[in-house]
C-alpha positions in Angstrom: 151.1 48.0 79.1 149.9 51.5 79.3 153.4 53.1 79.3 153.2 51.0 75.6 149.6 52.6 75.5 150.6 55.8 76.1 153.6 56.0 73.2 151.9 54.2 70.7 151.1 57.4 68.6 154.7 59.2 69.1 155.7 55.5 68.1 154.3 56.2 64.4 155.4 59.3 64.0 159.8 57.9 63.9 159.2 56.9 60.5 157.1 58.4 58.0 156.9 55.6 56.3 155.3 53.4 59.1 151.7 54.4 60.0 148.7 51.8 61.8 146.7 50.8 59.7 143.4 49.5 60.5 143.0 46.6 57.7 139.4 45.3 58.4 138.0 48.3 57.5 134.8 47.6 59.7 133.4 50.1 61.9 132.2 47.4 63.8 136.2 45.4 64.2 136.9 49.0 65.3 134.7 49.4 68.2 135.8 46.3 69.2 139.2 46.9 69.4 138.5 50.3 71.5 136.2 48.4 73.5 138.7 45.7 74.7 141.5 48.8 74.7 138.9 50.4 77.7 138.5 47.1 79.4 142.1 46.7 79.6 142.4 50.1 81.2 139.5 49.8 83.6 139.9 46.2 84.7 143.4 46.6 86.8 142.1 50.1 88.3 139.2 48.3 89.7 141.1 45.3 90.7 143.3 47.7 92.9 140.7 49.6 94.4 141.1 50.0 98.1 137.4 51.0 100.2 139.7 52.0 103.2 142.3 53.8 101.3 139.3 56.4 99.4 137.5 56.7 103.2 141.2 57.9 105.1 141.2 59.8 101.8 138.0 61.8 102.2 138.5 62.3 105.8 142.0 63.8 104.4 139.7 66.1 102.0 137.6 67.4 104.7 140.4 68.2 107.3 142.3 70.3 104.7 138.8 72.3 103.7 138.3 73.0 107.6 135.2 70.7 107.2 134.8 69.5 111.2 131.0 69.0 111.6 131.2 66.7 108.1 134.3 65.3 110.2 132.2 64.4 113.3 129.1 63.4 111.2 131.6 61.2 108.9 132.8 59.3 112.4 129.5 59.2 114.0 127.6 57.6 111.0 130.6 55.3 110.1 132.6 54.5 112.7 136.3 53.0 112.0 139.2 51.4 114.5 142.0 52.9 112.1 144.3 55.4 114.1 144.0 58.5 111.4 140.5 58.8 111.1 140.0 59.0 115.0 143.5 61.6 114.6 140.9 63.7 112.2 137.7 63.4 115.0 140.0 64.4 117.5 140.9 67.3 115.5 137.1 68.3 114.7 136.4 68.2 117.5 139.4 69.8 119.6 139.1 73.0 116.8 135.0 73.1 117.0 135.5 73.6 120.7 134.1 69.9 122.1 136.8 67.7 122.9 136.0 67.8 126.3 132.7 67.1 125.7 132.3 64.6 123.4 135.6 62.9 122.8 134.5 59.2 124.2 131.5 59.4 122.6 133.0 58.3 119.3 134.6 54.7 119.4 138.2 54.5 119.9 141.0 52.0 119.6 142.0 50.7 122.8 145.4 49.4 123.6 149.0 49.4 122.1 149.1 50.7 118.3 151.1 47.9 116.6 
């Protein structure tokens, strides 16, 4: 549907002869139509948003900015049993110089991974 979306436009412009045409001529019919056009693009992007998925990526955001206290403070404040955030805390805190410190202090996952 939005690949269709997308080449609508370039669609018109194969034949001169073809153009769209908007025949009810009502400002209001026309913000409809856009109005159900936005809804049909929001509506699967917030049926697939993932909480987990945008939290691994801000920890992901932080680590590449060199952002370890944020790290720590991230991982203190909301704690998670997923293996890559703890990955990040270990790295915040091995490269802000208290691994040895501190590293049990933040919740880990115990056991086998898998």
């Amino acid at each position: 549907m939005y690949a269709y979306l997308a080449l609508l436009p370039f669609w018109t412009m194969i034949s001169g002869r073809v153009r769209i045409v908007w025949t009810a001529g009502s400002k209001r019919g026309l913000a409809a139509a856009m109005g159900v056009l936005a809804l049909a693009a929001v509506v699967p992007l917030w049926l697939c948003y993932e909480p987990a998925e945008s939290e691994l990526a801000a920890y992901h955001q932080l680590y590449r900015q060199q952002r370890w206290d944020d790290i720590l403070a991230k991982a203190a404040a909301n704690p998670s049993q997923d293996l890559l955030p703890q990955f990040f805390t270990n790295c915040a805190l091995a490269h802000s110089g208290k691994i040895l410190d501190e590293m049990f202090r933040y919740p880990r996952r115990t056991g086998r991974a898998g």
